[in-house]
C-alpha positions as CSV (number, residue, x, y, z in Angstrom):
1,X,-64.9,-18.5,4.6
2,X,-62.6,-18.7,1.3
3,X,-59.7,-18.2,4.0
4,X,-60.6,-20.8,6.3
5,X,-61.1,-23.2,3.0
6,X,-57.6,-22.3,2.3
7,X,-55.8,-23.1,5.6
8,X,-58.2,-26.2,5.9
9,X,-57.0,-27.7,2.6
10,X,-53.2,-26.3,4.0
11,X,-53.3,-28.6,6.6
12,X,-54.5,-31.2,4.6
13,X,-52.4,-30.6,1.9
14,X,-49.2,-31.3,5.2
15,X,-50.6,-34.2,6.9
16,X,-51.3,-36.0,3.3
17,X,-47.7,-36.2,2.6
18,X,-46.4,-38.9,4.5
19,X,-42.1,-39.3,3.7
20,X,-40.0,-42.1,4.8
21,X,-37.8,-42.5,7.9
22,X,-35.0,-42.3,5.5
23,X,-36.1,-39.4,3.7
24,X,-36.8,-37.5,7.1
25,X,-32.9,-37.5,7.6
26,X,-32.8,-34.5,4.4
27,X,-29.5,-33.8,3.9
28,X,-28.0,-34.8,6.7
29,X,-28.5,-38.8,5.5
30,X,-25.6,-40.7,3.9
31,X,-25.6,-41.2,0.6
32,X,-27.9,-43.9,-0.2
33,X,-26.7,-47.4,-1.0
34,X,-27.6,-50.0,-3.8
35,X,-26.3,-47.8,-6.9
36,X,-26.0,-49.2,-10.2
37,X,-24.0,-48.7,-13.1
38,X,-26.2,-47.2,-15.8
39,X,-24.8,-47.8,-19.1
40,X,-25.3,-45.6,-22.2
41,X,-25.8,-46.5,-25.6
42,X,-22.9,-48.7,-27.1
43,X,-23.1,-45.8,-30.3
44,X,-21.7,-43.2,-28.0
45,X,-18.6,-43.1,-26.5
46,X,-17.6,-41.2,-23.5
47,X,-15.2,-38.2,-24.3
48,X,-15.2,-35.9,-21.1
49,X,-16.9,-35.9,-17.3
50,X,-17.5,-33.0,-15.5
51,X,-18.7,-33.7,-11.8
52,X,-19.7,-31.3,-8.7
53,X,-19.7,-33.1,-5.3
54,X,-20.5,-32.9,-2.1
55,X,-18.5,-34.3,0.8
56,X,-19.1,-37.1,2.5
57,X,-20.9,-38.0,5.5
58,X,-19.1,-36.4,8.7
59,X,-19.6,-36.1,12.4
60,X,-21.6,-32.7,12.8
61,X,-21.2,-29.3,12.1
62,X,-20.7,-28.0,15.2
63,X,-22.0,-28.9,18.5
64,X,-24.1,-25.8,19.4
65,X,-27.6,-28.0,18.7
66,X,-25.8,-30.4,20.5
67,X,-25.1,-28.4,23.8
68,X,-28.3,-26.9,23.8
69,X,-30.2,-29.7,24.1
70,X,-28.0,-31.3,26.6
71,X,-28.1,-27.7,28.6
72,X,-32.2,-28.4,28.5
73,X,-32.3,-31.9,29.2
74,X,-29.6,-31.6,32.1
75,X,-31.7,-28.8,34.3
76,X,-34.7,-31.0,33.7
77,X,-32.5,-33.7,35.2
78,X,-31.6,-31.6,37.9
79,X,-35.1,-30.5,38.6
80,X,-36.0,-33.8,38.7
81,X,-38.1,-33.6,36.0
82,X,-36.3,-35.9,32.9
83,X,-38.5,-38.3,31.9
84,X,-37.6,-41.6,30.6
85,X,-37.8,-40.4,27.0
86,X,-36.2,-37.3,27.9
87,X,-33.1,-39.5,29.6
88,X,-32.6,-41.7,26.6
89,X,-32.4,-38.8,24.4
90,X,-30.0,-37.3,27.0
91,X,-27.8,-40.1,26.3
92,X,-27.7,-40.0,23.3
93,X,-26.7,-36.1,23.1
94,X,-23.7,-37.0,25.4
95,X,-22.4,-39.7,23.2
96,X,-23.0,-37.4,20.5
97,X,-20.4,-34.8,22.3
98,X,-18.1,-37.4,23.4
99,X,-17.2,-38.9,19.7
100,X,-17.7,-35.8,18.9
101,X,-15.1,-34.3,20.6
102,X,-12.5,-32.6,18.6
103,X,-14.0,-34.2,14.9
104,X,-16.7,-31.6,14.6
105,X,-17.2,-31.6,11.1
106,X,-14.9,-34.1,10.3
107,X,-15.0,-36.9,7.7
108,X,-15.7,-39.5,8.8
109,X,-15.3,-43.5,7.9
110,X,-18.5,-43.9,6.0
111,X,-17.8,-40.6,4.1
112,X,-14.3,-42.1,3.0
113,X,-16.4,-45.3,1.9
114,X,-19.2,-42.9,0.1
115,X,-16.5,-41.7,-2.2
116,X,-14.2,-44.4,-2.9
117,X,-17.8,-46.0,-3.9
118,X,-18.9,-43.5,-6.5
119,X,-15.1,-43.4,-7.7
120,X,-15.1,-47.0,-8.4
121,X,-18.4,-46.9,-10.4
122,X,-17.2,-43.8,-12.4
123,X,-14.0,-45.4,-13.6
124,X,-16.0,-48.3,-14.3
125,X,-18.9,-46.8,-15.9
126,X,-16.1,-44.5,-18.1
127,X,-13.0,-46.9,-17.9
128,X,-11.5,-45.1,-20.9
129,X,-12.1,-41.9,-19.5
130,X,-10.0,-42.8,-16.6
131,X,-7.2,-45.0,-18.3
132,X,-3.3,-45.1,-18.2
133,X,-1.8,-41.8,-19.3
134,X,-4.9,-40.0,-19.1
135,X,-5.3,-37.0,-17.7
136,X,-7.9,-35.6,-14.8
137,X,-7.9,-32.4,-12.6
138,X,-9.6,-32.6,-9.3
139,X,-10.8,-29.5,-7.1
140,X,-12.1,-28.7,-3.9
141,X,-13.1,-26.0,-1.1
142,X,-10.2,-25.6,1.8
143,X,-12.1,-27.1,4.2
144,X,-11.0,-30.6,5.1
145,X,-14.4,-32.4,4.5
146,X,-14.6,-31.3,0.9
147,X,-10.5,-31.8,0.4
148,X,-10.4,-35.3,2.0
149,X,-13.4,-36.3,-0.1
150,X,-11.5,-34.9,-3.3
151,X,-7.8,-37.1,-2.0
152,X,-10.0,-40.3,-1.4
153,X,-12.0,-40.2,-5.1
154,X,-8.3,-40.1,-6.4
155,X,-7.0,-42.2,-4.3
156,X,-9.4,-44.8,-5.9
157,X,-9.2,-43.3,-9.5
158,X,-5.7,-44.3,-9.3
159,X,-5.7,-47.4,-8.2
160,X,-8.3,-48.5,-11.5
161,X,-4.9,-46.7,-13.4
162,X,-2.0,-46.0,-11.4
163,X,-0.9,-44.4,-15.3
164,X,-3.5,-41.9,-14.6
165,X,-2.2,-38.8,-14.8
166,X,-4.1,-36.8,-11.8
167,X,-3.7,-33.1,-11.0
168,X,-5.1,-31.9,-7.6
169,X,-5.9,-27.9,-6.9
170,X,-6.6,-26.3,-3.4
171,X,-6.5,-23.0,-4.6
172,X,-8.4,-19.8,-3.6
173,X,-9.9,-19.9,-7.4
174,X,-11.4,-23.2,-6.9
175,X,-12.2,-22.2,-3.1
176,X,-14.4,-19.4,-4.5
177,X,-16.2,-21.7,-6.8
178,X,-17.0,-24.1,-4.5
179,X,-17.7,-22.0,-1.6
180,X,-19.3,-19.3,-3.0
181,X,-22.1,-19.2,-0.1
182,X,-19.2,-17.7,2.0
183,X,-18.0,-14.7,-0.7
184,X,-20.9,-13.8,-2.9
185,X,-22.2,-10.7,-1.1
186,X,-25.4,-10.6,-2.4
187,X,-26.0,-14.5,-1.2
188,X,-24.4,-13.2,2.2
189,X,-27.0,-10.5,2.5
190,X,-29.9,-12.6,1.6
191,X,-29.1,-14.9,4.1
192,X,-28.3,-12.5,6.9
193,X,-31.4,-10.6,6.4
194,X,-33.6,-11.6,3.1
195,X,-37.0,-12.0,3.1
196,X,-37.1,-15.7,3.2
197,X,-37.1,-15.1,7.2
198,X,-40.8,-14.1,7.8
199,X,-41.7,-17.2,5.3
200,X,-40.0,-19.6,7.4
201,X,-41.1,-18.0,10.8
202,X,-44.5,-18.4,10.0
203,X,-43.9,-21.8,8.3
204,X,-42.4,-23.4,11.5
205,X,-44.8,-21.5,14.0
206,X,-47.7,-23.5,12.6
207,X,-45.6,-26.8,11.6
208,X,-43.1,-27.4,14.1
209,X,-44.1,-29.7,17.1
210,X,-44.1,-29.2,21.0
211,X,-45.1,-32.3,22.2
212,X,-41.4,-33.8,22.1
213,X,-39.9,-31.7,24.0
214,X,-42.8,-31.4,26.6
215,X,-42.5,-35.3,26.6
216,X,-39.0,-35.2,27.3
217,X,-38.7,-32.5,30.5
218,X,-42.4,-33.2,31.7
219,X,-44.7,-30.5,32.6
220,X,-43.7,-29.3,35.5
221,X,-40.4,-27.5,33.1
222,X,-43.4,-25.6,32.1
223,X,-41.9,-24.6,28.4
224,X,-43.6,-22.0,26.9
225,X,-44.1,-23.0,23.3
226,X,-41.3,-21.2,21.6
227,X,-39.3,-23.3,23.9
228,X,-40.4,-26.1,23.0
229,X,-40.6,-25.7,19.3
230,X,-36.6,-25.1,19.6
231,X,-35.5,-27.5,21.9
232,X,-38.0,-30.2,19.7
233,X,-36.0,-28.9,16.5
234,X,-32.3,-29.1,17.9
235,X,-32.7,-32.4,18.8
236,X,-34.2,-33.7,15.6
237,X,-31.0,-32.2,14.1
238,X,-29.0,-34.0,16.6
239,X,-31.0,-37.2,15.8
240,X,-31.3,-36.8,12.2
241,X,-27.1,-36.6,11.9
242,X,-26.2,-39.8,13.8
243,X,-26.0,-42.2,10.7
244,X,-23.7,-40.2,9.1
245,X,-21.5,-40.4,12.0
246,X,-21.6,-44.2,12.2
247,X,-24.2,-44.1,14.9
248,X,-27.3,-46.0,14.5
249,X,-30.7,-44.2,14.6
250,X,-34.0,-44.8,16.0
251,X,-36.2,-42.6,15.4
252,X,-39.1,-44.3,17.6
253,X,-37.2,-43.5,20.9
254,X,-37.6,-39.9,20.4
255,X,-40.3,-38.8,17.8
256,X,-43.9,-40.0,16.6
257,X,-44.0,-40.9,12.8
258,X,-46.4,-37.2,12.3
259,X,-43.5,-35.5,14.9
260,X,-40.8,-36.3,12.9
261,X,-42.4,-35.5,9.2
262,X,-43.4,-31.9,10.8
263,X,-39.4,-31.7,11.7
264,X,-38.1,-32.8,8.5
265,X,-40.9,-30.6,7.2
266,X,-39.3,-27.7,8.5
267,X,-35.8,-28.6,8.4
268,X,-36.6,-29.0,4.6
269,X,-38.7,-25.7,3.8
270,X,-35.7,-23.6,5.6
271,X,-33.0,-25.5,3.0
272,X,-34.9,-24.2,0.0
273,X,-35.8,-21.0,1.5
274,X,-31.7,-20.7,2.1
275,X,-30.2,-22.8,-0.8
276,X,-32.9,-22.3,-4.2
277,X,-34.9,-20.0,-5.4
278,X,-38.0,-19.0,-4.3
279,X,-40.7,-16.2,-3.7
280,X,-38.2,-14.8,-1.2
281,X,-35.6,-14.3,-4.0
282,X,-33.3,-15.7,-6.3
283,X,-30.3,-15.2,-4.6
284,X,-28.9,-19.1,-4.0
285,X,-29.1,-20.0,-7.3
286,X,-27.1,-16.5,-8.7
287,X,-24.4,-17.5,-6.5
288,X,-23.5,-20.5,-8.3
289,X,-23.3,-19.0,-12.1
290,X,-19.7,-18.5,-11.8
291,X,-19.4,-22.5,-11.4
292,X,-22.3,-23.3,-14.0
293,X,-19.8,-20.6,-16.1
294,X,-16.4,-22.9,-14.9
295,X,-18.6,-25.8,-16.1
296,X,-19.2,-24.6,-19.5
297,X,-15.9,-23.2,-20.4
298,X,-13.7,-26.1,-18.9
299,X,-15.9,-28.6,-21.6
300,X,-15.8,-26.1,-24.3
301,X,-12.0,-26.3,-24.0
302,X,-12.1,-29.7,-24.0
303,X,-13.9,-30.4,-26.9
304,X,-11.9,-27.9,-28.7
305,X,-8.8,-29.8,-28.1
306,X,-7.4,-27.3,-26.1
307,X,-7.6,-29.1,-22.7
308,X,-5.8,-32.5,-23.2
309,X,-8.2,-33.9,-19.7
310,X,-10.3,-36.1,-19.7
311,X,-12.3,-35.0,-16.1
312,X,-13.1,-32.5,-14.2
313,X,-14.1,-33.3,-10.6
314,X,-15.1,-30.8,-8.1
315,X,-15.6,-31.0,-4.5
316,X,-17.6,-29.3,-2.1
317,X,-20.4,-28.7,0.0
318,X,-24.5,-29.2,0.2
319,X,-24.3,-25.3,0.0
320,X,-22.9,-25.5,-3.7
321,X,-25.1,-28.5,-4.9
322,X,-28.2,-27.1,-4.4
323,X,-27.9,-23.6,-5.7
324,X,-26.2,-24.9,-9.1
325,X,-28.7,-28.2,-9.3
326,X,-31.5,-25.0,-8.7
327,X,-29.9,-23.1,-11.3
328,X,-29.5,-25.6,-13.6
329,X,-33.8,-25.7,-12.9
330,X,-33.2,-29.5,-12.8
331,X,-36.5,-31.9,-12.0
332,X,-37.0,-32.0,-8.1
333,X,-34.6,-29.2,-7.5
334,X,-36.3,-26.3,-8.8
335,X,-39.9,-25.0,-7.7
336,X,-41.6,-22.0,-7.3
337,X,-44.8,-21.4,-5.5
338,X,-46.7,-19.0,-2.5
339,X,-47.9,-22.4,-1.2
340,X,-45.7,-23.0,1.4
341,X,-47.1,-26.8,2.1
342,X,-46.8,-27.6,-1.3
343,X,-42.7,-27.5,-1.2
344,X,-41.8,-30.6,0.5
345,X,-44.2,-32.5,-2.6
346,X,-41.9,-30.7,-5.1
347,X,-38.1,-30.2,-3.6
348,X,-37.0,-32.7,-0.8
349,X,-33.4,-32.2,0.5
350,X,-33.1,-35.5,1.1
351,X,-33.2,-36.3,-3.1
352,X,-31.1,-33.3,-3.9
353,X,-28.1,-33.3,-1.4
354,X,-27.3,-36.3,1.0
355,X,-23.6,-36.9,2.1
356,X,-21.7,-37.1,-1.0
357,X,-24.3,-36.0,-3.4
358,X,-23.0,-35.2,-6.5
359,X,-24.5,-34.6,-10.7
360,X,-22.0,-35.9,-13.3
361,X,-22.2,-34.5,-17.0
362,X,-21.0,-37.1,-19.2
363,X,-20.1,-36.1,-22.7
364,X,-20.1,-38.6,-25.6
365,X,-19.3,-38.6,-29.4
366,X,-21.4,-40.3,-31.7
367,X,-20.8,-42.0,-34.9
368,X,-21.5,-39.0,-36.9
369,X,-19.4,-37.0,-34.3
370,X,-22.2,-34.9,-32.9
371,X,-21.6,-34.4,-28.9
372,X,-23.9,-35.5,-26.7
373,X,-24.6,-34.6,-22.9
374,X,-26.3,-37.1,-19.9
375,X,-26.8,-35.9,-16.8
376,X,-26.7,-38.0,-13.2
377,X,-28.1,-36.7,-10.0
378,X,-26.6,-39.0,-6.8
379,X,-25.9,-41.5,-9.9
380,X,-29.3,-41.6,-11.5
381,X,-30.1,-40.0,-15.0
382,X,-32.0,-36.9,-14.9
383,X,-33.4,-34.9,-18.0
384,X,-30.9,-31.5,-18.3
385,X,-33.8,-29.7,-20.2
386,X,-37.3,-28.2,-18.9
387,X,-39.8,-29.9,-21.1
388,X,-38.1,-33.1,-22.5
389,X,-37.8,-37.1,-20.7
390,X,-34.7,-36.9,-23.2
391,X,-31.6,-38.2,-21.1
392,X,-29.1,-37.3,-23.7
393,X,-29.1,-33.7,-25.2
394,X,-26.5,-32.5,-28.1
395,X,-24.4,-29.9,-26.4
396,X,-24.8,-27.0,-28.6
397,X,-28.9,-27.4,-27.7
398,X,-28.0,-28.0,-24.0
399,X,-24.9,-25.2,-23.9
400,X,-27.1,-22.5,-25.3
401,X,-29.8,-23.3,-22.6
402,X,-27.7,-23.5,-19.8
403,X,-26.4,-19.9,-21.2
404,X,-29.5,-18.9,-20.8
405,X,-29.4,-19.2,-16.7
406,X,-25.9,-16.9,-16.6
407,X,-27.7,-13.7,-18.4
């Protein structure tokens, strides 16, 4: 009876929870609009930002979630069993794979907007960090998202200073610290075969919906319910990534409001089974100490005089964000629990790592020349410390913490 209680107040506990349309995108939404330039303090003056970034928004991945569905959807057609759901969704797949074509992955427009945006408020926010005859280094991974995203944020930089003195690296050292999901080999392991698998197998057998797919190809298709808990998922991936590729979404044509919260649902349990820590492991967030490490020593040498920059901007992937954000154990990106259906209430893609996501650390000197630290998540101050609302930490209290997560 105490076991049945306990899946009773589970389910509960899912259906209660009742996200946006917006949020339901996770990370595959743009970066949000309407930011704001949050000023500090006039006593402190900005000395030194550090930033980690993601890329911006992009046509997909890849098109294998793509193809499958369209392979689906397109024997149902031939069977004669598309329905009329099922043949606006096929049309949509095929526009997918027709702009598609040749970009996968690819920046696109809107990401090139996303960053020339949050390069404009940055210099504006810091203007002195960014000034004639300043200096600035800016990273990123090889691939092309994360190295257009770094050429379009200075770009912009240097057109608030064309004095600025701007120093670009697409190196294998910064490659490694902003991909290290692709050369750690403990994170490769994990992901490959760690024990997050069983957690999200059993998480998206009871979560995941069947009735979109059985809408879609009719019953005749007969799918059995593995089937259709795929085919449902691919295309809410398909769906979930057209506003980022400058296709407009609507969500209605394809998915009930509960469908699509169960598909984000699962979409987001698998991200933080993959990219934080959890009961499965701590892998993720380990991968990303050498960057929290980069992170540290690049300020220290700064404030030591013996880096004459004034920032350091890094660029690349969702895949970096949320380990070091999880490492960091900032608020809404670090949770531990064995209740499964208490995650998405705790960590939500969709507030840790849109398109272009990013968390700045802005150092500032005050009057009596004590350093101080604020954090931004996606441009909005978040406390750096476990156990303080404090938005602005002296660095020696906040370096020695953060010290703490590379031991």
């Amino acid at each position: 009876m105490l076991a049945l209680a306990l899946v009773l107040l589970s389910t509960q506990l899912m259906v209660a929870y009742e996200p946006t349309a917006d949020e339901c995108r996770g990370s595959l939404s743009p970066y949000g609009s309407g930011h704001s330039i949050v000023a500090a303090p006039d006593t402190l003056r900005p000395i030194y930002l550090s930033h980690v970034g993601r890329h911006g928004s992009r046509y997909p991945a890849s098109g294998s979630y793509a193809r499958r569905v369209a392979a689906w959807l397109e024997k149902a057609d031939s069977a004669r069993q598309l329905t009329q759901p099922g043949q606006r969704l096929l049309a949509t797949v095929r526009e997918v794979l027709r702009l598609s074509d040749g970009r996968w992955g690819a920046l696109d427009s809107i990401g090139f907007a996303e960053h020339r945006a949050i390069a404009d408020r940055m210099a504006r926010r810091c203007p002195e960090l960014f000034a004639d005859g300043r200096s600035v280094v800016l990273l990123a991974s090889y691939s092309p998202r994360a190295t257009l995203s770094m050429y379009t944020a200075a770009e912009e930089l240097q057109r608030h200073a064309p004095g600025l003195r701007i120093t670009l690296l697409e190196d294998s050292a910064s490659n490694a610290l902003m991909r290290f999901f692709d050369t750690d080999t403990a994170f490769i392991a994990y992901h490959k075969q760690g024990e997050w698998r069983p957690l999200y197998r059993d998480f998206y057998e009871r979560v995941c919906p069947t009735s979109p797919a059985r809408r879609w190809v009719g019953r005749a298709m007969k799918l059995s319910d593995e089937q259709a808990r795929e085919l449902s998922l691919w295309a809410y991936y398909v769906v979930a990534g057209l506003d980022a590729m400058g296709l407009e979404c609507h969500w209605d044509r394809y998915f009930t409001t509960t469908e699509l919260s169960s598909l984000w649902q699962c979409f987001n349990y698998r991200q933080y089974l993959q990219r934080s820590a959890s009961v499965a492991g701590s892998q993720p967030i380990e991968a990303a100490r050498p960057l929290l490490q980069s992170i540290i020593t690049e300020a220290d040498a700064v404030l030591r005089g013996d880096r004459e920059v004034t920032a350091t901007l890094r660029y690349g992937h969702g895949e970096t964000l949320m380990p070091l954000v999880g490492l960091m154990a900032l608020r809404g990106c670090y949770y531990l629990t064995y209740y499964d259906d208490t995650v998405v209430d705790n960590w939500r893609d969709s507030y840790i790592s849109p398109m272009a996501a990013n968390l700045q650390l802005t150092f500032f000197r005050s009057p009596s020349g004590r350093i101080y630290v604020r954090g931004d998540l996606n441009e909005q101050p978040v406390p750096l410390m476990r156990g303080t609302d404090s938005l602005y930490v002296e660095w020696p209290r906040l370096r020695a913490y953060l010290l703490n997560f590379l031991l």
